[in-house]
VOPAGU-2260 file (C-alpha; in pm, 1 decimal, decimal comma):
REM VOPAGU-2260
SITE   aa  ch    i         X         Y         Z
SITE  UNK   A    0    3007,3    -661,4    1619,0
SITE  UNK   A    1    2626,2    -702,2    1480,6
SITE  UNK   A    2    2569,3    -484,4    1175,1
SITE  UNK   A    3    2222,8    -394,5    1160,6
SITE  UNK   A    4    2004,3    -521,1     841,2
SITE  UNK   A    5    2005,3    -345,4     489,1
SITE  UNK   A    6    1591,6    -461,6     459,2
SITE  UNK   A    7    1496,5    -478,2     119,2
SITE  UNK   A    8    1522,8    -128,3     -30,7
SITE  UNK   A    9    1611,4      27,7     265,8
SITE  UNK   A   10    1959,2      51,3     446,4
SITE  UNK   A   11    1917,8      67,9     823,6
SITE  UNK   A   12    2277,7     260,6     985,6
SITE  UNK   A   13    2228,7     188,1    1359,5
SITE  UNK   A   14    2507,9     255,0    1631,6
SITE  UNK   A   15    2530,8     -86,8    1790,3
SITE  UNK   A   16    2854,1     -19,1    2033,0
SITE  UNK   A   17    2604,6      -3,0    2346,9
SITE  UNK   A   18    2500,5    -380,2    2302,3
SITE  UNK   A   19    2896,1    -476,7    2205,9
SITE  UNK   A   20    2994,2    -342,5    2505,0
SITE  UNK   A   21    2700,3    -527,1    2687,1
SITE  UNK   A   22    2789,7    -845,4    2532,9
SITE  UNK   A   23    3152,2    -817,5    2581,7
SITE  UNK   A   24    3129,4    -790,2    2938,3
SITE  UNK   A   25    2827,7   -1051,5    2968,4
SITE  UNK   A   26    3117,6   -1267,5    2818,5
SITE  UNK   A   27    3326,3   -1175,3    3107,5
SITE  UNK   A   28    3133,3   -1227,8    3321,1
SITE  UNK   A   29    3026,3   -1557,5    3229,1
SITE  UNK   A   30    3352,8   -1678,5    3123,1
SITE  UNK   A   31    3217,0   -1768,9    2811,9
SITE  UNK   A   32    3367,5   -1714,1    2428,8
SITE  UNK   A   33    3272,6   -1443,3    2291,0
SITE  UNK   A   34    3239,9   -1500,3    1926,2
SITE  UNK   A   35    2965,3   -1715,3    2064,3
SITE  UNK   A   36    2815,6   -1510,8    2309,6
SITE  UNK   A   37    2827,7   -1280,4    2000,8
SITE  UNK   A   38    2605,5   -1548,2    1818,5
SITE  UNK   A   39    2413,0   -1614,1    2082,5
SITE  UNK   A   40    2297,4   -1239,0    2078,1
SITE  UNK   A   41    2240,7   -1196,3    1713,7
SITE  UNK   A   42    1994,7   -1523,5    1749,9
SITE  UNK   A   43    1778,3   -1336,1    1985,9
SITE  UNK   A   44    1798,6   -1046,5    1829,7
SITE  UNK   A   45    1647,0   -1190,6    1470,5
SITE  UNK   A   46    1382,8   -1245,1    1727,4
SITE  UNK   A   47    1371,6    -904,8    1805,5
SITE  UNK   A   48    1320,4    -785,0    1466,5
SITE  UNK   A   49    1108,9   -1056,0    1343,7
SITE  UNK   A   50     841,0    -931,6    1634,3
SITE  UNK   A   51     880,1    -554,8    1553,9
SITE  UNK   A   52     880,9    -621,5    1137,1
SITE  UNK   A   53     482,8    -539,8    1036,5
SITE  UNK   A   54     240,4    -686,7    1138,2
SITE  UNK   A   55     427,9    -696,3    1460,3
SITE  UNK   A   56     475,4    -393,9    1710,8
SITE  UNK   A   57     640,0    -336,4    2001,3
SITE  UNK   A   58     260,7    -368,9    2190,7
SITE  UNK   A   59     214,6    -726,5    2023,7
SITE  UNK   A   60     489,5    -945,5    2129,2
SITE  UNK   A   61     472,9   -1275,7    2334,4
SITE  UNK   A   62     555,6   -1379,2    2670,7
SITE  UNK   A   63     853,8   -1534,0    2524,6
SITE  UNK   A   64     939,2   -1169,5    2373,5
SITE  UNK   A   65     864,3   -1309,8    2009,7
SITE  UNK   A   66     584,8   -1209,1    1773,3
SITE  UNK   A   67     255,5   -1304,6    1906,6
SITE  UNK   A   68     -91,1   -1375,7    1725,5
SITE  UNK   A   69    -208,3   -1054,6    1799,5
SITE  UNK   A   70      24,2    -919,2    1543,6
SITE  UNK   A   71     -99,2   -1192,4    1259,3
SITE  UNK   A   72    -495,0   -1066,4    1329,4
SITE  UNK   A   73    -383,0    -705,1    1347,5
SITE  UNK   A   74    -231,4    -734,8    1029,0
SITE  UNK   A   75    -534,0    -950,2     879,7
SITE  UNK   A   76    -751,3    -650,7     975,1
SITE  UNK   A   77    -552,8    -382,6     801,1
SITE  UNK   A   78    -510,1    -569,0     506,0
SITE  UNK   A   79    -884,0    -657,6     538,3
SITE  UNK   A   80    -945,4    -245,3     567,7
SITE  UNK   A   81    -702,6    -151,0     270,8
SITE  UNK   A   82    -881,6    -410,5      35,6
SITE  UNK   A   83   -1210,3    -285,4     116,7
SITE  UNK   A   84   -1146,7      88,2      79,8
SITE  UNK   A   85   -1061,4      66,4    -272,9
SITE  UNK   A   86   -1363,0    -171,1    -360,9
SITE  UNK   A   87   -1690,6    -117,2    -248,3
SITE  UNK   A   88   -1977,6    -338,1    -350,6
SITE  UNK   A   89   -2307,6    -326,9    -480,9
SITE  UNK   A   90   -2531,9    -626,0    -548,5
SITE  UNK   A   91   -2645,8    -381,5    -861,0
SITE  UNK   A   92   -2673,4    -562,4   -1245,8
SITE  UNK   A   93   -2346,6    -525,3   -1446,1
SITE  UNK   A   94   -2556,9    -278,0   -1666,3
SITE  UNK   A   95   -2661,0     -97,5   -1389,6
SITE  UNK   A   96   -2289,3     -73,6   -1257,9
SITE  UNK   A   97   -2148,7      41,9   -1607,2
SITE  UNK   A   98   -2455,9     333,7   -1636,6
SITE  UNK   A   99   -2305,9     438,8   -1280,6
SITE  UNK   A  100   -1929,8     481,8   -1409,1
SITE  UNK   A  101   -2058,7     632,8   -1736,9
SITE  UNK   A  102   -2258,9     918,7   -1535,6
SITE  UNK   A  103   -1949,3     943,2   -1301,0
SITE  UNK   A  104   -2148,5     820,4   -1000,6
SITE  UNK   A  105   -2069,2     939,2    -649,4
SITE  UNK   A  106   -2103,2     603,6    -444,7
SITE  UNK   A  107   -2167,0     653,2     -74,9
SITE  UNK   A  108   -1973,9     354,7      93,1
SITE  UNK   A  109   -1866,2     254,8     452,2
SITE  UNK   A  110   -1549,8     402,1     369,6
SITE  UNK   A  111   -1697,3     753,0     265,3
SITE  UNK   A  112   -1758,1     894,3     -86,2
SITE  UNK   A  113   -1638,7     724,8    -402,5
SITE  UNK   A  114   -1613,6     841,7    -760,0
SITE  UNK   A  115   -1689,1     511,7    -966,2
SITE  UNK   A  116   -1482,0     658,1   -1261,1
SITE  UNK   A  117   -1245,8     285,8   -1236,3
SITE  UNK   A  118   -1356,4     -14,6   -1442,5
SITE  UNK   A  119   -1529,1    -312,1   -1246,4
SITE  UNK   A  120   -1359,6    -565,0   -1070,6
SITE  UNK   A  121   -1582,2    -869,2   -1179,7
SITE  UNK   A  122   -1291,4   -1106,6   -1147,2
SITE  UNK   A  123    -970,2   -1235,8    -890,3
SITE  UNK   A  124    -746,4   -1138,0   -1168,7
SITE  UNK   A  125    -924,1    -765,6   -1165,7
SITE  UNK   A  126    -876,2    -725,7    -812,4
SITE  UNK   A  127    -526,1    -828,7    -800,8
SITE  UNK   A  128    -438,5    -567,5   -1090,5
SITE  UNK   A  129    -647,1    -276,7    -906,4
SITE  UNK   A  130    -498,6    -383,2    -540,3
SITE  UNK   A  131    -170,0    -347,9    -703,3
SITE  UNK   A  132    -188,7     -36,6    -858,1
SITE  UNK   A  133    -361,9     119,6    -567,0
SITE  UNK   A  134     -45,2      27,7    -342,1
SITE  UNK   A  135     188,9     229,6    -176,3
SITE  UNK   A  136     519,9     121,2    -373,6
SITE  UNK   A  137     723,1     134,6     -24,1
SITE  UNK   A  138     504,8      31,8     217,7
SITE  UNK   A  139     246,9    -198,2      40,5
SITE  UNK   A  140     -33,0       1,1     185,1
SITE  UNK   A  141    -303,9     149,6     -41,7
SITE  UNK   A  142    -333,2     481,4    -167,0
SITE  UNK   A  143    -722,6     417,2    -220,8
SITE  UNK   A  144    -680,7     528,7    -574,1
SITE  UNK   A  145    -654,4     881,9    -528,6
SITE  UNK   A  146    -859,2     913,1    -235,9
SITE  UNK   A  147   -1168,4     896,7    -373,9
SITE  UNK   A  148   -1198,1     678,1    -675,4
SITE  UNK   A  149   -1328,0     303,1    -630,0
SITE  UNK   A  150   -1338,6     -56,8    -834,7
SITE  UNK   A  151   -1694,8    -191,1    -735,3
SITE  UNK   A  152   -1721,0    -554,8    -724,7
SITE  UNK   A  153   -1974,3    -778,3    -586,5
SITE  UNK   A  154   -1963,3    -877,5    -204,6
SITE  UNK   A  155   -1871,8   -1254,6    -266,0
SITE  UNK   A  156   -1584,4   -1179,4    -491,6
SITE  UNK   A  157   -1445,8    -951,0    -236,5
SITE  UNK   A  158   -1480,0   -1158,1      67,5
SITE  UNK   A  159   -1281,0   -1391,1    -181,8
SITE  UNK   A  160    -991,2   -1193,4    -240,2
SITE  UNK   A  161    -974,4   -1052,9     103,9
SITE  UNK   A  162    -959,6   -1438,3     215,3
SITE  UNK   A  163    -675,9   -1439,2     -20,5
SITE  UNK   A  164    -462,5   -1222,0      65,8
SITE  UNK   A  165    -503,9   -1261,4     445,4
SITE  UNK   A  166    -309,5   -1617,1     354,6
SITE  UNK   A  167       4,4   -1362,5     274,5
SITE  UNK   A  168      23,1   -1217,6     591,2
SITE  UNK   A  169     366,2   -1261,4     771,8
SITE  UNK   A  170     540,9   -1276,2     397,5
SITE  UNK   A  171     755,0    -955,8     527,5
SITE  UNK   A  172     889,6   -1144,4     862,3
SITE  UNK   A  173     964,6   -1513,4     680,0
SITE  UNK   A  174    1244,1   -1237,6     496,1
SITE  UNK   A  175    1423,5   -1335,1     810,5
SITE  UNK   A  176    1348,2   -1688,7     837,4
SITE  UNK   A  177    1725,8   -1788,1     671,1
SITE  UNK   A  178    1862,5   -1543,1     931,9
SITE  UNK   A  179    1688,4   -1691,2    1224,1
SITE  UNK   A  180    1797,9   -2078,4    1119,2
SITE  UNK   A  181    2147,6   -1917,6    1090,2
SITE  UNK   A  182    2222,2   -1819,8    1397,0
SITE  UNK   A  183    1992,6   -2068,0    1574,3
SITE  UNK   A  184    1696,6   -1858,6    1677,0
SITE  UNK   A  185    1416,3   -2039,7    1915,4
SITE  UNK   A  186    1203,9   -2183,3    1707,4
SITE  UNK   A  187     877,5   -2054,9    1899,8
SITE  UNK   A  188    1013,1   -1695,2    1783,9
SITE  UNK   A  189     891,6   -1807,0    1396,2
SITE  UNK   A  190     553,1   -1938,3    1449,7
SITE  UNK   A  191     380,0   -2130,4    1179,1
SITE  UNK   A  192     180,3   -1839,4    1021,6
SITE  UNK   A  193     543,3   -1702,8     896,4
SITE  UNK   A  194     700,5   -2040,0     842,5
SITE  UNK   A  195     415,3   -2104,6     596,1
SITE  UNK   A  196     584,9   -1897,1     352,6
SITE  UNK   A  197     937,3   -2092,8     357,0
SITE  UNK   A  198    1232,7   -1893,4     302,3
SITE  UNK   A  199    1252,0   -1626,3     141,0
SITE  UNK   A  200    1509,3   -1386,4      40,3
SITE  UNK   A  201    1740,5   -1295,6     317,6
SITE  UNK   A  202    2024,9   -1445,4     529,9
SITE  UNK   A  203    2278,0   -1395,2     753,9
SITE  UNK   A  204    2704,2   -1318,6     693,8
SITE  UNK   A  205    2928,5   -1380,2     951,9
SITE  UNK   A  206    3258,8   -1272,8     942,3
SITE  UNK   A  207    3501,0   -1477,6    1238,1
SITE  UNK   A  208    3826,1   -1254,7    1233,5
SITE  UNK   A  209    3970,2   -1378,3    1563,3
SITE  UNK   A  210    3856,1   -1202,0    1908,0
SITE  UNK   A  211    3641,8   -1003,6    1650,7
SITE  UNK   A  212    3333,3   -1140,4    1457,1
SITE  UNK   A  213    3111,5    -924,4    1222,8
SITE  UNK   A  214    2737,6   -1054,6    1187,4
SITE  UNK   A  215    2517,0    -898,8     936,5
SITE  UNK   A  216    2148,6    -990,1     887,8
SITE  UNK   A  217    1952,6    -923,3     586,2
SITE  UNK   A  218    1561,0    -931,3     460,8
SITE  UNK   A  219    1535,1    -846,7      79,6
SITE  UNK   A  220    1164,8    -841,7     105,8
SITE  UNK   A  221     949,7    -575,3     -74,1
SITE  UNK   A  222     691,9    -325,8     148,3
SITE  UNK   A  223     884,1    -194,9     427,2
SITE  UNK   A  224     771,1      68,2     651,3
SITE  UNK   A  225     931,9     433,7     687,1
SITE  UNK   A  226    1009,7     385,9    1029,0
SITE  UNK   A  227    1188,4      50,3     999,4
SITE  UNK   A  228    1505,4     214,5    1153,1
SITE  UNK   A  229    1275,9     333,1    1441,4
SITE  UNK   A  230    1127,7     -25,7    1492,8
SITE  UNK   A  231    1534,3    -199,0    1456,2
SITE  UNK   A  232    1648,8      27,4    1675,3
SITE  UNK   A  233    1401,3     -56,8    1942,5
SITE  UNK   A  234    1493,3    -407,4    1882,3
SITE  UNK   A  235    1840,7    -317,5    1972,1
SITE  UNK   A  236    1726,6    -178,0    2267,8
SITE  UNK   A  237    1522,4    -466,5    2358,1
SITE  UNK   A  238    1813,6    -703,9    2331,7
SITE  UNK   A  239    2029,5    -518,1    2546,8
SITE  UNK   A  240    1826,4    -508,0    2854,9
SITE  UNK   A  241    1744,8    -863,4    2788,5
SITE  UNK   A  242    2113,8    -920,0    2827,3
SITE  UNK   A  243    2181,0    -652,3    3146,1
SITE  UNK   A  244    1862,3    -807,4    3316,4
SITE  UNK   A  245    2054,8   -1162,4    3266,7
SITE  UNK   A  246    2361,1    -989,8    3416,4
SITE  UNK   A  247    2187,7    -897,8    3715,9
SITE  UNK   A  248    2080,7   -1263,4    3762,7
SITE  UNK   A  249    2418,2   -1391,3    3721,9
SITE  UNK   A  250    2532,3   -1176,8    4025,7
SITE  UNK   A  251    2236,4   -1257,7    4201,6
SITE  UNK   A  252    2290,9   -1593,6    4187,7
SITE  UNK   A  253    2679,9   -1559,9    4297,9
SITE  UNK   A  254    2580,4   -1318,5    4564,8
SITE  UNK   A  255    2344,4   -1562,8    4760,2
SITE  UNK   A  256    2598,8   -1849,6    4672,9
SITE  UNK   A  257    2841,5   -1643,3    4871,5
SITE  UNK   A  258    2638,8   -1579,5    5152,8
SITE  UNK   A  259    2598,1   -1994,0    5186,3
């Protein structure tokens, strides 16, 4: 049995029978154990999840089936987009700036109106307080302060900070990194850009009770999307025909064997 993942604050309750069944009988087929066919599974299915967990999608996955760069730029560029929405910039004096929030100033920006009625961001520190109160508290995106209301900073400092934070993408997916060197996921499934971030919180139980075994995977990482179930269960979905399309090989290959 694989138990799907309780992700951070989130508890994901997926029907899984569809893929026991599957890997029962790819056991039978085989001839193989299947506690460790069972493994086997649940070690390409952390890959799975790893390449739908943001910034990876179902459209941005490797050859291989893992996550793929695509998914690391796409999530660079959001980030990149949610920074800059909340602070646009002016190469303006401070005094200047300060006579702007004073008169309530309506700041016409790339990402539409702004009312500068929030302090200036004039330092890494400021931006990292602002950025954090302008996030979602689930999903980490930002909530561009209201809609409308802006930090204005100066272009440097916020190329700075965007460079910054672009070094964190991928800190969602290294939540299964302890999973994945569990149950002996392919390394090329965890590229670099999410090993840089070591392991963090997260793991993987597994219960041997005989012909039965119980794996449950876990990511205790903050920030995860609302449709997280959505994305697992796609994973599940994934792994499953992975496993029927290697089925179909195996009586393939005993078919022509035959006919020899």
């Amino acid at each position: 049995m694989i138990d799907p993942p309780p992700a951070g604050m989130i508890n994901i309750d997926l029907d899984t029978s569809s893929l026991e069944a599957s890997i029962a009988e790819f056991a039978r087929l085989t001839r193989k154990d299947l506690g460790q066919v069972t493994k086997d599974q649940a070690g390409m299915l952390v890959a799975h999840v790893i390449a739908i967990t943001p910034p990876g999608h179902a459209a941005a996955t490797s050859d291989q089936g893992g996550i793929s760069l695509a998914a690391k730029k796409s999530g660079e560029a959001s980030l990149a987009s949610d920074i800059a929405k909340i602070f646009p910039t002016t190469r303006l004096a401070p005094a200047a700036i300060d006579q702007l929030i004073a008169a309530r100033h309506e700041w016409q920006g790339a990402n539409g109106t702004k009312l500068l009625t929030h302090v200036k961001a004039n330092s890494m520190a400021d931006m990292k307080l602002i950025h954090a109160q302008a996030r979602n508290p689930k999903s980490g995106r930002t909530r561009s302060m209201g809609g409308r209301f802006a930090a204005i900073t100066r272009p440097a400092l916020l190329k700075q900070y965007i460079k910054q934070e672009m070094a964190k993408v991928g800190l969602l997916n290294a939540g299964w990194i302890s999973a994945a060197t569990a149950l002996k996921t392919a390394s090329r499934n965890v590229p670099q850009w999410i090993k840089r971030h070591g392991n963090k919180p997260g793991g993987a139980i597994v219960r041997d009770n005989g012909p039965m075994i119980s794996i449950r995977i876990f990511n205790s990482q903050a920030w995860f999307p609302g449709d997280m179930q959505r994305r697992v269960a796609d994973a599940l979905r994934r792994r499953e025909a992975g496993l029927r399309k290697a089925m179909e090989a195996v009586l393939e290959r005993r078919a022509k064997a035959a006919q020899k």
